[in-house]
C-alpha positions in Angstrom: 47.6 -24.0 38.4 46.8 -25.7 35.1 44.6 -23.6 32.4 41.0 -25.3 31.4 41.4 -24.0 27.8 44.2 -24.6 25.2 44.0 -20.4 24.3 41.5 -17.5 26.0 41.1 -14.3 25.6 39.8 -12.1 27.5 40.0 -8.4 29.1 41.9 -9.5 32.2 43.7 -12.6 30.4 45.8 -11.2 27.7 48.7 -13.7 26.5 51.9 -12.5 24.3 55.5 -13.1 24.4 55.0 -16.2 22.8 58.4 -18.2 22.5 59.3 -22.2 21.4 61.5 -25.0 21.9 61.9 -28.1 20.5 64.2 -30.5 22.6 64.5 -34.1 21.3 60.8 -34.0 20.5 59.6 -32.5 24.3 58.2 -29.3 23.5 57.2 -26.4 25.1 55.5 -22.7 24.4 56.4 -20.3 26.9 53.5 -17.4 27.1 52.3 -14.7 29.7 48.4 -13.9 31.1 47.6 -11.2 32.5 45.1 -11.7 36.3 44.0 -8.7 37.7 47.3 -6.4 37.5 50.1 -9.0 37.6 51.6 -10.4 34.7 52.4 -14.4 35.3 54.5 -16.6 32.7 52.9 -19.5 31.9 54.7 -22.8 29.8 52.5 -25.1 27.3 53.9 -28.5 28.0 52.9 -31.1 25.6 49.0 -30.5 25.8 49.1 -28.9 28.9 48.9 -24.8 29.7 50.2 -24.3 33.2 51.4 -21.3 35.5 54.8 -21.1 35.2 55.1 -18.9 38.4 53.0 -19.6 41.8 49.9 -16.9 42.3 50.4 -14.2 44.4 46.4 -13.4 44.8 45.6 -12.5 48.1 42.8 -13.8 50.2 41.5 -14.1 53.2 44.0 -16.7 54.8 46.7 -16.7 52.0 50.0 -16.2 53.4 53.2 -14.8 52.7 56.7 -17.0 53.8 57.5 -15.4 57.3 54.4 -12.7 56.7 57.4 -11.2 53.8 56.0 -9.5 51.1 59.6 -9.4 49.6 58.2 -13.7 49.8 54.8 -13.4 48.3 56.6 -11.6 45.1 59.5 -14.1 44.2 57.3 -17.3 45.6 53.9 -16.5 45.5 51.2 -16.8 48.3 49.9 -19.9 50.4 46.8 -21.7 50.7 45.3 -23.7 52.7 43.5 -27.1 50.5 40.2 -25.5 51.0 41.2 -22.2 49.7 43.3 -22.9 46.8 40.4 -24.7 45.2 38.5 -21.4 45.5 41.3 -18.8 44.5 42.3 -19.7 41.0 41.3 -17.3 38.6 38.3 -17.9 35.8 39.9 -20.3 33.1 42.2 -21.8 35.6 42.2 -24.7 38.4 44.1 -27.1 40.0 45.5 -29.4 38.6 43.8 -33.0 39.5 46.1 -35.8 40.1 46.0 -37.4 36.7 47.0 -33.9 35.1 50.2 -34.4 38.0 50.6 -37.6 37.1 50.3 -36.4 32.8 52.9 -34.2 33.4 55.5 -36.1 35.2 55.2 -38.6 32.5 55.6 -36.6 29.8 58.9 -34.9 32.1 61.0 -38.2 32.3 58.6 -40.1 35.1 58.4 -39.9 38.6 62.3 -40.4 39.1 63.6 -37.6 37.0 60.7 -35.2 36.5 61.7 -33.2 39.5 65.4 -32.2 38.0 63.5 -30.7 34.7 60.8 -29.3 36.6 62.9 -27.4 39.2 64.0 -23.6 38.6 67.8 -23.5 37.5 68.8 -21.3 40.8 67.6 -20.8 44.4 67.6 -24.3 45.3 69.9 -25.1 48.6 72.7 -27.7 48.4 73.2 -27.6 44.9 69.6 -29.2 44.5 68.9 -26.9 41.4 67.6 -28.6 38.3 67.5 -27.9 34.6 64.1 -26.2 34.3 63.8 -27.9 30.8 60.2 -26.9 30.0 60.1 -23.4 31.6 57.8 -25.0 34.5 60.2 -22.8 36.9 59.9 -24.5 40.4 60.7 -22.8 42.8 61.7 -23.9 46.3 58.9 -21.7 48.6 58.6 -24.2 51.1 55.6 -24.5 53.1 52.8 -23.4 55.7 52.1 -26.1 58.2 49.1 -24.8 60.8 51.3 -27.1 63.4 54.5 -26.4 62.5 54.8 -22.5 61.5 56.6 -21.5 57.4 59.7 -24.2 56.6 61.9 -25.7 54.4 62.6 -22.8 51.8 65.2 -23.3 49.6 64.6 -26.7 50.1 60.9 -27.9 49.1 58.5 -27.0 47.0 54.6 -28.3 47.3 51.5 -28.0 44.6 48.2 -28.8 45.3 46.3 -31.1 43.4 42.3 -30.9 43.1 41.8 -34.7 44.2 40.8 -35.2 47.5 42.1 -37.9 50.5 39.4 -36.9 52.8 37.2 -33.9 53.4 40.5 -31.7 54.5 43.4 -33.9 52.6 44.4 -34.1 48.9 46.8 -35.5 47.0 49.8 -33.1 46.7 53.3 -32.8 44.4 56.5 -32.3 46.3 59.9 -31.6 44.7 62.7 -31.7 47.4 66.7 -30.1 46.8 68.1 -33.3 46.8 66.5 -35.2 45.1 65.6 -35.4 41.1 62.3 -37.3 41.8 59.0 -36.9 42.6 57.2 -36.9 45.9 
């Protein structure tokens, strides 16, 4: 979830904790916003303000790896396409594909952007990356409506806000064995 604004404030949005880095000119802000009553990290990654942790907002078909709440608090919740265009909160959205695409640039390009992007623990198979920027990947897996909750510990998908077709979109997938992007 990318932030439409460089900086809000609001009653519900409150950012603090702010904290730099400088490596070989990448930089990054790590900060926090406050949604309702959680309390989410999120990183400043060149000109970007994203999420650095999935939402956990329930909704009316969210779900929970396995139907584990002990799930929806390390990974977050799931969405299906439809819904995650509707649950971010006010001042945030999904990202579009050029914002994907921004980012991965800006992270190495599309064959090493997954190893800085990915959390440095929980990955499977020693598939953990260097979390350079604070993005914090985790591996969550997925929800597939045919195929029941998989692959955790070993995948992680995002949404993106640009459409295939009326029930596709273009998604970002980082896998444990690989340092690229999908």
């Amino acid at each position: 979830v990318e932030n439409k604004k460089m900086k809000e404030e609001r009653n519900n949005d409150v950012i603090e904790n702010k904290e730099e880095s400088s490596n070989d000119l990448k930089t990054y802000e790590k900060n926090f916003v406050k949604i309702g009553s959680q309390k989410y990290k999120t990183v400043k990654i060149n000109n970007q303000i994203w999420m650095a942790e999935n939402l956990n907002w329930k909704s009316k078909n969210s779900k929970c790896y396995k139907g584990l709440s002990v799930n929806c608090k390390k990974y977050g919740q799931f969405y299906n396409w439809t819904e995650a265009q509707t649950v971010c909160p006010e001042g945030w959205h999904l990202p579009s594909q050029w914002e994907w695409e921004s980012l991965i640039d800006f992270a190495g390009g599309l064959d090493e952007a997954g190893n800085v992007l990915k959390s440095k623990h929980g990955w499977n198979n020693s598939g953990n990356g260097t979390d350079l920027f604070g993005f914090t990947a985790l591996p969550a897996g997925n929800y597939d409506i045919d195929s029941d909750y998989q692959y955790i510990g070993y995948r992680a998908l995002f949404w993106s806000s640009t459409d295939v077709d009326a029930d596709k979109a273009i998604m970002l997938q980082l896998n444990h064995d690989r340092n690229s992007v999908a």
